[in-house]
N, CA, C and O atoms as a GROMACS GRO file, in nm:
protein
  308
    1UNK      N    1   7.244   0.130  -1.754
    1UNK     CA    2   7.146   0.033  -1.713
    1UNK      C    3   7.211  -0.103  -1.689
    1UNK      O    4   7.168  -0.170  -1.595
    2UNK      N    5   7.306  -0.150  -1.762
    2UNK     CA    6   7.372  -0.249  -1.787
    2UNK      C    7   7.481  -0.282  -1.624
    2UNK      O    8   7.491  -0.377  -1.546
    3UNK      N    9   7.546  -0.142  -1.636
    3UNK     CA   10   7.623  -0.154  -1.503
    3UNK      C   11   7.506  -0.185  -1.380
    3UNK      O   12   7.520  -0.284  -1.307
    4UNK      N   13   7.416  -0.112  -1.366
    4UNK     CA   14   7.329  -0.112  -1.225
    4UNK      C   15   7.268  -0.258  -1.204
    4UNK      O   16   7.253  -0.318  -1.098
    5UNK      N   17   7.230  -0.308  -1.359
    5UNK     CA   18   7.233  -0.512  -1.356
    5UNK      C   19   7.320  -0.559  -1.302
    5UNK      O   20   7.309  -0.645  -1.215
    6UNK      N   21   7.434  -0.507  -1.347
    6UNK     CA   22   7.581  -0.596  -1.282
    6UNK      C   23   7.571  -0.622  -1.143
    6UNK      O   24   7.555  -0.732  -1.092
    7UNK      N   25   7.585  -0.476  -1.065
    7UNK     CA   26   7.593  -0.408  -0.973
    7UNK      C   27   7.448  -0.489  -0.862
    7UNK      O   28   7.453  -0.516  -0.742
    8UNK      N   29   7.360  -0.505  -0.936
    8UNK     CA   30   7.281  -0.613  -0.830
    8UNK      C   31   7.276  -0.660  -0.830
    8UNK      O   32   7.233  -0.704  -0.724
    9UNK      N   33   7.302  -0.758  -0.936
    9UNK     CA   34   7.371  -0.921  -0.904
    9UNK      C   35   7.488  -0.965  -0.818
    9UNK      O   36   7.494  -1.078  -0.768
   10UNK      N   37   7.592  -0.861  -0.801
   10UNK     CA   38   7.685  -0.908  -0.736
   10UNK      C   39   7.646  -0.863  -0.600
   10UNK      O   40   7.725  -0.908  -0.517
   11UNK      N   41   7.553  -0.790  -0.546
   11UNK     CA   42   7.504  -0.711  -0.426
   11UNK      C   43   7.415  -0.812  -0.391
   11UNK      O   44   7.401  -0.837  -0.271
   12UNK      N   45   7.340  -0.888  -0.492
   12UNK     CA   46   7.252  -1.019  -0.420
   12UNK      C   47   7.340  -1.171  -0.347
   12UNK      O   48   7.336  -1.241  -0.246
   13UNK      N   49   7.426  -1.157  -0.495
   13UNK     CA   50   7.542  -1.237  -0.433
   13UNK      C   51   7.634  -1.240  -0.318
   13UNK      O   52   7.691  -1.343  -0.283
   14UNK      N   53   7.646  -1.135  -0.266
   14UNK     CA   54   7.732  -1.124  -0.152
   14UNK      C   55   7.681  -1.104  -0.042
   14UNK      O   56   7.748  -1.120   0.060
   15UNK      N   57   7.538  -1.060  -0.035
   15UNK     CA   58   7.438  -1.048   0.092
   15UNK      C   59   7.388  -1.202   0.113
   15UNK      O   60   7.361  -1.237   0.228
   16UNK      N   61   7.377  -1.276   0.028
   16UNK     CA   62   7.328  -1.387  -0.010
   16UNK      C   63   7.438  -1.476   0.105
   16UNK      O   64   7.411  -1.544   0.204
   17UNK      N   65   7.552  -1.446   0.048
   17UNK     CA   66   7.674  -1.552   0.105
   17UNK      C   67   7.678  -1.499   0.270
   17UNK      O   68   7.725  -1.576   0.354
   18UNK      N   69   7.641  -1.404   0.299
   18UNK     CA   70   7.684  -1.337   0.407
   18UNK      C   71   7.559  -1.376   0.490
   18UNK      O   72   7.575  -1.409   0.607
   19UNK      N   73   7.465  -1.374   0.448
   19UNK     CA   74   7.354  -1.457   0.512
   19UNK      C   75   7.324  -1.572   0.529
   19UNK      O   76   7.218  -1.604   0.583
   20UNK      N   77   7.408  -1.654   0.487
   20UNK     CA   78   7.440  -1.756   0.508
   20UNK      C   79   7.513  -1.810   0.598
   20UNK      O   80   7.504  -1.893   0.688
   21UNK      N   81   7.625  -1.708   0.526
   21UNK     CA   82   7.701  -1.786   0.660
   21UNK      C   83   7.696  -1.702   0.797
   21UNK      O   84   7.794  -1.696   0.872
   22UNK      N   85   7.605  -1.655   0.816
   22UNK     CA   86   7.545  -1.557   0.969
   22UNK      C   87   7.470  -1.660   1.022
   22UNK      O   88   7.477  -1.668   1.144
   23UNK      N   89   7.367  -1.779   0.938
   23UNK     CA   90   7.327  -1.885   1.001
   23UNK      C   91   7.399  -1.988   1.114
   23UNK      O   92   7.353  -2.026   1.222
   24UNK      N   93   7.552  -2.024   1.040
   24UNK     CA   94   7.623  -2.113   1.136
   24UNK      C   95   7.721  -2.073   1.213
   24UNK      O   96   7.797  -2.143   1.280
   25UNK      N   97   7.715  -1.918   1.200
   25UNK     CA   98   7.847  -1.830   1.302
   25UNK      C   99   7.811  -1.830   1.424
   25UNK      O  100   7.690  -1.818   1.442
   26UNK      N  101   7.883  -1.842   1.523
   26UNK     CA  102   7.869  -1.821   1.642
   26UNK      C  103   7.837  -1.668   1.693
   26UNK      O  104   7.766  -1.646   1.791
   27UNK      N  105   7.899  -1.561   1.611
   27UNK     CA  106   7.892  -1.391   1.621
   27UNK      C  107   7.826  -1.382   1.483
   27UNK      O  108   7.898  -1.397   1.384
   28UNK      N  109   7.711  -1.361   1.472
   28UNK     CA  110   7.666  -1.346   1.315
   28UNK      C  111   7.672  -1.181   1.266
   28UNK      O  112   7.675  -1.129   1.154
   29UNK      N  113   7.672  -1.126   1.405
   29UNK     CA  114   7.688  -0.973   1.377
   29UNK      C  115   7.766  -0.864   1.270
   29UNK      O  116   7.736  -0.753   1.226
   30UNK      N  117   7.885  -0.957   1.250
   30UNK     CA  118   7.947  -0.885   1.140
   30UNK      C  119   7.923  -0.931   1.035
   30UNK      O  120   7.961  -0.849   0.952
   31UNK      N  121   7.871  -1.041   0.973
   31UNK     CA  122   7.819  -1.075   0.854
   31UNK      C  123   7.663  -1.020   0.875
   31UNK      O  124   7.586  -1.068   0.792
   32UNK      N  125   7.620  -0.955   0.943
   32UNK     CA  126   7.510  -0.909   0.901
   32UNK      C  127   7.525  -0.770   0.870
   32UNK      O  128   7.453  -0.711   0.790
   33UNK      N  129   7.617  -0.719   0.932
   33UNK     CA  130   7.677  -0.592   0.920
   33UNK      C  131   7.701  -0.580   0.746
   33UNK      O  132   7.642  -0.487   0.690
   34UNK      N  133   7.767  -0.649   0.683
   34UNK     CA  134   7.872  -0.711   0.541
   34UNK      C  135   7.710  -0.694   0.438
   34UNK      O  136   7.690  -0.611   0.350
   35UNK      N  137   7.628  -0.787   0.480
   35UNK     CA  138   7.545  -0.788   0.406
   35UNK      C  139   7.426  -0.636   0.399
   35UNK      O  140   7.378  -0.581   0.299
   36UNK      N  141   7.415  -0.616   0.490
   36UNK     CA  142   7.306  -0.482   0.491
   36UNK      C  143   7.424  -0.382   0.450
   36UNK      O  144   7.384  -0.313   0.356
   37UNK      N  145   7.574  -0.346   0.495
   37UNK     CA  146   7.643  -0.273   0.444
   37UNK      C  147   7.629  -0.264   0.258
   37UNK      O  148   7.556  -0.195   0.187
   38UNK      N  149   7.706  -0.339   0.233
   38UNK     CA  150   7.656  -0.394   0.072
   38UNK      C  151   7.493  -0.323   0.005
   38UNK      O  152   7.484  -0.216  -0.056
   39UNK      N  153   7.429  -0.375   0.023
   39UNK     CA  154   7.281  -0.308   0.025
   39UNK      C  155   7.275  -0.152   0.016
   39UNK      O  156   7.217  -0.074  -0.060
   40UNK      N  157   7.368  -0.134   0.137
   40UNK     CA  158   7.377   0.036   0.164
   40UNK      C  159   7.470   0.128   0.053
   40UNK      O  160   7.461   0.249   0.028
   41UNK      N  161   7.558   0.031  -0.002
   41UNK     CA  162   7.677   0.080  -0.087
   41UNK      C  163   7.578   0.060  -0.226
   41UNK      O  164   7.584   0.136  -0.323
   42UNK      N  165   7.527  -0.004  -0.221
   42UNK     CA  166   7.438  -0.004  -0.394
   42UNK      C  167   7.376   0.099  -0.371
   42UNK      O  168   7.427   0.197  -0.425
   43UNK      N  169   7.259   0.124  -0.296
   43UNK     CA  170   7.194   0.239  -0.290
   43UNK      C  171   7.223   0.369  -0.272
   43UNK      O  172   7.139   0.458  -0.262
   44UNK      N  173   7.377   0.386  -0.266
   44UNK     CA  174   7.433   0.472  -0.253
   44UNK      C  175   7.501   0.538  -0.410
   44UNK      O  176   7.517   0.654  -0.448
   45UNK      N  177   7.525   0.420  -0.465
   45UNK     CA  178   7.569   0.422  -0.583
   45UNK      C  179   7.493   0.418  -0.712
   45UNK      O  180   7.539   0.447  -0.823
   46UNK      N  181   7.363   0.375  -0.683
   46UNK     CA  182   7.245   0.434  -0.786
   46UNK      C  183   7.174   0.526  -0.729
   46UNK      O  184   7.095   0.585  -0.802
   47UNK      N  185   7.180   0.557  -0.618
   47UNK     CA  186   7.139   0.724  -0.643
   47UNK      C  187   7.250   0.824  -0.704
   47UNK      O  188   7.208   0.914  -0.776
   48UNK      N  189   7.365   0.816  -0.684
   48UNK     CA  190   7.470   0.912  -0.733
   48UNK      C  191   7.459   0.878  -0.873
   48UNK      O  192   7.461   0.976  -0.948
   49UNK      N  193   7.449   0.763  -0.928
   49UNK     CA  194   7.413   0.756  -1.080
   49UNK      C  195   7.333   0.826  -1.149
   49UNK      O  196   7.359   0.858  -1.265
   50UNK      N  197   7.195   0.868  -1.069
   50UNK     CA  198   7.076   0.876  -1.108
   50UNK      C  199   7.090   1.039  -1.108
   50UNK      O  200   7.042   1.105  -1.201
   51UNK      N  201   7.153   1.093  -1.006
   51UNK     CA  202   7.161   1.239  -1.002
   51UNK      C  203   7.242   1.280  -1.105
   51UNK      O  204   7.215   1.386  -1.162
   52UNK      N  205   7.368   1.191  -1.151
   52UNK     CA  206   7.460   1.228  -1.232
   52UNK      C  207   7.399   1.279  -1.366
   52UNK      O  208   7.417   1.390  -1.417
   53UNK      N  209   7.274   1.111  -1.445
   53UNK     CA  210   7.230   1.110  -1.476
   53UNK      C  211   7.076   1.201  -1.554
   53UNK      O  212   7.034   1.213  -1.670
   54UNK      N  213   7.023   1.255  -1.400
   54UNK     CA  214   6.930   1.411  -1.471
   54UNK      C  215   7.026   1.515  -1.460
   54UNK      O  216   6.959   1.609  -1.503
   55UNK      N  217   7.125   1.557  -1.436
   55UNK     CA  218   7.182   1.648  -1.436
   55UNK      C  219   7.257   1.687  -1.572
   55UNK      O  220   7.297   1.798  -1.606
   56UNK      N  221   7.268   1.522  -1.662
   56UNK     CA  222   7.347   1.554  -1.756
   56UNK      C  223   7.204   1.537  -1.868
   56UNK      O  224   7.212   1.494  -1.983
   57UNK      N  225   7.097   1.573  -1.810
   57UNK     CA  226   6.970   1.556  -1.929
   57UNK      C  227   6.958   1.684  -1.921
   57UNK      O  228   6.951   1.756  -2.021
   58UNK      N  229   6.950   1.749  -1.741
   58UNK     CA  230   6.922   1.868  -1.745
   58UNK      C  231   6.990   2.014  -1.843
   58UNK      O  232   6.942   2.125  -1.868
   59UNK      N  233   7.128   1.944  -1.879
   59UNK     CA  234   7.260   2.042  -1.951
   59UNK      C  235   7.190   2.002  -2.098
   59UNK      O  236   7.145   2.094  -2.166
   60UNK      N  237   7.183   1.894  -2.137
   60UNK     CA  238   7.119   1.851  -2.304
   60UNK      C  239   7.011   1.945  -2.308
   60UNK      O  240   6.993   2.016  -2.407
   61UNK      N  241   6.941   1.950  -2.211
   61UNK     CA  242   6.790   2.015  -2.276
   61UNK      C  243   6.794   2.178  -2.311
   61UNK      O  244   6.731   2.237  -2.398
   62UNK      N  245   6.917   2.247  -2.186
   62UNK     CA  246   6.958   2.397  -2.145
   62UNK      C  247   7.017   2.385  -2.278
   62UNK      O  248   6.969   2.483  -2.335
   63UNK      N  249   7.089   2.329  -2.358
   63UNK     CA  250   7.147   2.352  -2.465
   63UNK      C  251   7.051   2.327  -2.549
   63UNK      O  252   7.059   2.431  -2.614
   64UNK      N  253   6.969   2.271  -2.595
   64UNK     CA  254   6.874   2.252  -2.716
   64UNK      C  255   6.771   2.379  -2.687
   64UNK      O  256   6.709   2.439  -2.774
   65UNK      N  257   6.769   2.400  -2.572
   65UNK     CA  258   6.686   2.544  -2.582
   65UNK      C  259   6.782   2.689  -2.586
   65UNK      O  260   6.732   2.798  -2.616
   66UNK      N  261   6.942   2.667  -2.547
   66UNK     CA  262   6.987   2.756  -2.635
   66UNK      C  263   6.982   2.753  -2.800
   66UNK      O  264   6.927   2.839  -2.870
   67UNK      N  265   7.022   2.685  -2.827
   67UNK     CA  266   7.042   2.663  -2.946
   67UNK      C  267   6.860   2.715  -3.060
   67UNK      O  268   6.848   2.790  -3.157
   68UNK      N  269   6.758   2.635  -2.987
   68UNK     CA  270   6.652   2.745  -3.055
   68UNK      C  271   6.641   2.812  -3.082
   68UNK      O  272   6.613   2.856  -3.194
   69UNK      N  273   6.668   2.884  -2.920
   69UNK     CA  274   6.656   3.034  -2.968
   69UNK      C  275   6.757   3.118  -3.036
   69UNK      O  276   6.738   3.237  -3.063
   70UNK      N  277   6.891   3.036  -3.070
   70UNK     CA  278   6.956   3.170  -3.172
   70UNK      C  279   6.915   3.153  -3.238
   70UNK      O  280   6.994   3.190  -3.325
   71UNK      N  281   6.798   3.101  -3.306
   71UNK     CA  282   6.772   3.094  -3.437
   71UNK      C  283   6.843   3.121  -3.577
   71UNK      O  284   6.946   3.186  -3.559
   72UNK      N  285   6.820   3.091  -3.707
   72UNK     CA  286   6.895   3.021  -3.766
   72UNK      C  287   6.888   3.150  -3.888
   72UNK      O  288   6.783   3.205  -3.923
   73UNK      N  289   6.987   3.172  -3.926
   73UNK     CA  290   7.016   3.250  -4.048
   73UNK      C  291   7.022   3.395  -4.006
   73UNK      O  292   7.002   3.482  -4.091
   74UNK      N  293   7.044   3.423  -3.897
   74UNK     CA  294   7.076   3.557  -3.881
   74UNK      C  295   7.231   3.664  -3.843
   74UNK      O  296   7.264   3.782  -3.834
   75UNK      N  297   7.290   3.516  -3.830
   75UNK     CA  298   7.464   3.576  -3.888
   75UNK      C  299   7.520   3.506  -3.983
   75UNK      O  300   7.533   3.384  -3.976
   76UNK      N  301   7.565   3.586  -4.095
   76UNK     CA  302   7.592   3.553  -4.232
   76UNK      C  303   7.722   3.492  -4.226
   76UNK      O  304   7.773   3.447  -4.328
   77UNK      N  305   7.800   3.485  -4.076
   77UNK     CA  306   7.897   3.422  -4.066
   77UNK      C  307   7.900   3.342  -4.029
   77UNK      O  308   8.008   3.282  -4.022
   0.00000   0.00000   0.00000
């Protein structure tokens, strides 16, 4: 959670600067490019988080429901 804070602060910050300075450029095109790119790279990178993320809830849960069902005291070893 902490990283994805980081991660949009510095993504506000740099769209921020890039929109800015697209105001007094003569070609603003590639700083608009910079800034919506950026945008595109976060959202790219919290969704891959997010998948990473249920996938490794999805393995916790497959294991707590193995683990139920061997149920408990039936090998003496």
């Amino acid at each position: 959670m902490m990283k994805t804070i980081f991660y949009f602060i510095v993504t506000s910050c740099i769209s921020t600067f890039a929109f800015w300075g697209a105001l007094g450029a003569k070609n603003p095109f590639p700083l608009y490019a910079v800034a919506f790119g950026i945008w595109g790279l976060f959202l790219w990178g919290y969704n891959n988080r997010m998948k990473k993320e249920a996938a490794r809830k999805f393995r916790e849960r497959a294991f707590e429901d193995y683990m139920r069902s061997r149920g408990r005291g039936r090998y003496p070893f």
